[in-house]
Structure formats: C-alpha cells, structure tokens
C-alpha positions in Angstrom: 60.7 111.9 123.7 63.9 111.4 121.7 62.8 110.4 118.5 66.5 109.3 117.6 66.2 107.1 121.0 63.2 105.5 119.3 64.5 104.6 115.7 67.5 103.3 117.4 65.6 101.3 119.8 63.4 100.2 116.6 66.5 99.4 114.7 67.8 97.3 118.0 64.2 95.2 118.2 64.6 94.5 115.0 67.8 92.5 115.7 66.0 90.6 117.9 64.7 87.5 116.0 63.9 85.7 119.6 61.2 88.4 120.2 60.0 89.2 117.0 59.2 85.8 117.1 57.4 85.1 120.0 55.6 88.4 119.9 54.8 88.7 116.5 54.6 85.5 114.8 54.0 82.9 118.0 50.3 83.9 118.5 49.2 83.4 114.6 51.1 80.3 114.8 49.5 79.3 118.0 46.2 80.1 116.5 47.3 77.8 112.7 48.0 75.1 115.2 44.5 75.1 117.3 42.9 75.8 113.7 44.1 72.7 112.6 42.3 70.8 115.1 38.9 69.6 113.4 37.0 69.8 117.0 37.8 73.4 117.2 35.9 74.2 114.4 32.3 73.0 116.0 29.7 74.9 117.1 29.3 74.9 120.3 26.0 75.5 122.6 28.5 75.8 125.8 30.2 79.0 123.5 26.7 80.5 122.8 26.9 79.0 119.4 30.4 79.9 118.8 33.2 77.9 117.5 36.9 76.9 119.9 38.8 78.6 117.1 36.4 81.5 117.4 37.9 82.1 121.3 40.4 81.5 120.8 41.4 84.5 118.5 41.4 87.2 121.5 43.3 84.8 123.9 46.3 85.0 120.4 46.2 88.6 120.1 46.4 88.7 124.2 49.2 86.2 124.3 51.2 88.7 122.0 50.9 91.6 124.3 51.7 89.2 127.7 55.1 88.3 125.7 56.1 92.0 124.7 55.4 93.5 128.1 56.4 90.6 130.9 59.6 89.1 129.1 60.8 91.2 126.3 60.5 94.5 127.6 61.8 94.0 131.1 65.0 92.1 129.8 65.9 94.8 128.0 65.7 97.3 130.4 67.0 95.7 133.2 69.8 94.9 131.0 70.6 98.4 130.3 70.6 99.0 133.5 72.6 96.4 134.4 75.6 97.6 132.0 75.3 100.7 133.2 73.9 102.4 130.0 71.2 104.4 132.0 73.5 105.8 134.5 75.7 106.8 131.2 72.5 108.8 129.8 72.0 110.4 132.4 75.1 112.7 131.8 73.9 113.5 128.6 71.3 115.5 127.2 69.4 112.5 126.6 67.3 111.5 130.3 66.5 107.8 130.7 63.0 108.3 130.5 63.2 108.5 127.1 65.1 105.8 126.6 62.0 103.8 128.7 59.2 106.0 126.9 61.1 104.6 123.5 61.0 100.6 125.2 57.2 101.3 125.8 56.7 102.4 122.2 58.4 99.4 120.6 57.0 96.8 122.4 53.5 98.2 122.7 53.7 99.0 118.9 55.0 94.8 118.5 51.8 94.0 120.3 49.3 95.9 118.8 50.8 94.7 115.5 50.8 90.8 116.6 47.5 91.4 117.7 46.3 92.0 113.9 48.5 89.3 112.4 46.1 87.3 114.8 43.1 89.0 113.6 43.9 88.5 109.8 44.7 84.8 110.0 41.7 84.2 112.4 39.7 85.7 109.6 41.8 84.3 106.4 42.4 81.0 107.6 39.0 79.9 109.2 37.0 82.2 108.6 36.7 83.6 112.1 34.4 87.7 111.8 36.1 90.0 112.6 35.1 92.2 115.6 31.5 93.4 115.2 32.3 96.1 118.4 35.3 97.8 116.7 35.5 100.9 119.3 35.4 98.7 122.0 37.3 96.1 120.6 40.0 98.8 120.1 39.5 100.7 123.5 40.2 97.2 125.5 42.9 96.5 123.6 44.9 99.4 124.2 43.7 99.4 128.4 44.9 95.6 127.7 48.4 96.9 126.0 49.0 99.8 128.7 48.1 96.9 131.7 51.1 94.8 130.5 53.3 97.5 129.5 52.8 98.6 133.0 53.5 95.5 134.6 56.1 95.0 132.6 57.8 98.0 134.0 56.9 96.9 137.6 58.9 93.9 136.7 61.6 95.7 135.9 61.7 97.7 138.7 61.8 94.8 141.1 64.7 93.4 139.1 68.3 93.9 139.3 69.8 91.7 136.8 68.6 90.3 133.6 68.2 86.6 135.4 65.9 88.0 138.4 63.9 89.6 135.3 63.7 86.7 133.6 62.8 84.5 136.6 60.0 87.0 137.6 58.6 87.7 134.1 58.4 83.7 133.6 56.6 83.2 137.5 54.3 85.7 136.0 54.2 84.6 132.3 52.2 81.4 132.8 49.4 82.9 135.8 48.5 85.7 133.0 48.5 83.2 130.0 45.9 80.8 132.2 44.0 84.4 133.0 43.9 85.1 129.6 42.5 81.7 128.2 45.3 79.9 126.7 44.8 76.8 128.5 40.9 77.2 128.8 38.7 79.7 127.4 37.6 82.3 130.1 33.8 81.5 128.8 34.7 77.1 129.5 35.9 78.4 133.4 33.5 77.8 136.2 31.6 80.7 137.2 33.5 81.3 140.4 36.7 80.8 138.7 35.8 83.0 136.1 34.8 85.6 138.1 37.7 85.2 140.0 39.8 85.3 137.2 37.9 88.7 135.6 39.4 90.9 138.4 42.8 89.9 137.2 44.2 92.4 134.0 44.2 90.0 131.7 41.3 88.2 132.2 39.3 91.3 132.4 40.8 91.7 128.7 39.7 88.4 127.8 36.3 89.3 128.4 36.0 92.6 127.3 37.8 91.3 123.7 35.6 88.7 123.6 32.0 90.7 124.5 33.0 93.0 121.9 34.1 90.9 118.9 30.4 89.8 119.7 29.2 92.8 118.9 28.6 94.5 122.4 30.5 97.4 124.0 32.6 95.5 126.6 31.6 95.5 130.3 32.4 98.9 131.9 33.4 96.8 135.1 36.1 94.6 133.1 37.2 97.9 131.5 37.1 99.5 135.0 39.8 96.2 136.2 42.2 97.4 133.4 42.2 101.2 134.5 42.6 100.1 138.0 45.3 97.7 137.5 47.1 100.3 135.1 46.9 102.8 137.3 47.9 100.7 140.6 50.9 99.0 138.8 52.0 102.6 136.6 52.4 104.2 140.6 54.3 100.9 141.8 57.0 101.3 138.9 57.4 105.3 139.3 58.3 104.4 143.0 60.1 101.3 142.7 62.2 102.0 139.6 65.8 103.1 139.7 68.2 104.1 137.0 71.2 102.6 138.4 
C-alpha cells in the first residue's frame, strides 16, 4: 500500500470533526451518560453479579467500530467514486486499492482507538476491570473490527451515490446497534432472542467481548460467526465493488 495515500487519507480524517466525533468520542460519552445513572451501578443477580455500567462497556467500544465501518467509511468511498477520483487513479501509478486499503486502515485504526477511550473511562470513571481475558478480548475485537470494515465495504459496493450510502448504512446502523446491546444488553435478551441475535456479527462480538472481559477465552462458536461473516461479506464486496 501507498504509504503517502495513507497519511493523506490520515490528514483528510482528521478534518472530519463529524466522525471523529461519533467514532471516537460518542461511545465514551455514551458510556459518561449511562454512568451517571445511579441504577446502573447495582449489582445485579440477572448480570451474574455484575453491574449495567459493567455491560455496557463492550456494547461502547462496539458502537465505535459500527460508526467507523457502516457510515463513515462508506461515505467516503462512495463519494470518491462518485467524483470520479478513483477512475482518475487509476491512470496513475497509484491503483485504487490502495486508496481503499488506506480507508480500511483509518477507520479501523479510529475504532480500535475509540474502543480504548471506552475502556479507560469504563475503568477511570466507575471503576469498571478491565478485561481479565486480554488475548481474547483482543482477538474478538479485531474479528469484530474486520466484520464491520467488511460490511462497510459491502455497503459501499451496493451504493452509487453518497445518499444511497447513507440511506443503507443508516437501515443497517440501528439493526447492528440493537445486535450489539445498545438498547438491551445481549445478557437482559431472552434466550431465543439471544441466540438468535449471537449468529449476527455484532452480537457474536458482544458476547465474545463480554465472556472475555470475564475472564474466559470467548466461545469458539461466536468467534467462528465473525470469521464466517468476514469472510462471506469480504467475497460479496470483491464481487460487487466497482471503481467507476
């Protein structure tokens, strides 16, 4: 890859206070907001002993990731190609791939950094541990970063202008934000639900976050969803996607 295509995609993100915003700063401020709620910092037996605010931390550094990969990223490259700027590239030296491997980078790099501004106010602010499982926490977070990416980029395939991406990211937005637990905690779900709801990407990294911020290695079925998915959606955007 291009690393000149990367800082000058880096230096472009930055000028985006809209999503530095809501990828970076909108899950810790989620999380201050459902901290300041007394209730949410019981113990409860439902929660096997654990605290709202203590779920609540993996559905933050989850709801990063959705942003950067379902909105943001698709956006942007549909807007590219909708000016024209890949065609462009590809009379240069430069190929678009680079310019999508850079997009990948930037927003995967915005998530995995929102998802530890999450982690240290979690921790700071109330007091929330820290994930016990560390390898696995890491290992699902990164299948849960390459899932959205992925789908992301399935998103942008099926779009031809900015305002189909935007209408398709948001028709998808609010399905994986319920998946992932913003509304309700996977562990509050009913049993069928939350099975049903562990086959999807992101709530097969809700639980797999949350079984290994516990202290356990996360299911090898719910990391097994996020390979599959990844893999299925990756094929679907190499065959759907177009430069022009």
């Amino acid at each position: 890859m291009n690393t000149a295509v990367l800082r000058t995609e880096l230096r472009l993100f930055r000028r985006e206070p809209g999503a530095l915003f809501w990828i970076l700063l909108f899950p810790a401020l989620l999380l201050v907001i459902l901290g300041s709620i007394p209730a949410f910092h019981d113990h409860e037996a439902g929660l096997g002993g654990l605290r709202t605010i203590d779920v609540y931390v993996p559905v933050a550094v989850l709801l990063g990731l959705i942003v950067g990969g379902v909105q943001a990223m698709p956006q942007t490259l549909t807007g590219y190609r909708e000016r024209g700027i890949l065609r462009r590239m590809s009379t240069t030296p430069v190929r678009p791939s680079a310019l999508l491997s850079a997009q990948m980078l930037v927003h995967g790099g915005a998530a995995l950094a929102s998802a530890l501004l999450a982690l240290a106010v979690g921790r700071l602010a109330f007091d929330v541990r820290l994930p016990e499982q560390l390898p696995g926490y890491l290992l699902a977070l990164v299948l849960a970063v390459l899932g959205a990416l992925a789908l992301g980029a399935v998103i942008s395939a099926l779009s031809r202008t900015t305002k189909i991406a935007g209408a398709i990211g948001s028709a998808v937005f609010f399905p994986s934000m319920f998946c992932a637990g913003v509304w309700a905690p996977v562990q509050t779900m009913p049993d069928v639900l939350a099975r049903i709801v562990g086959y999807t990407p992101f709530g097969a990294a809700a639980e797999a976050l949350n079984r290994a911020a516990g202290g356990d290695w996360p299911g090898w079925t719910h990391l097994g969803v996020l390979v599959v998915w990844t893999v299925l959606l990756t094929a679907a955007a190499r065959r759907w996607f177009r430069w022009e």
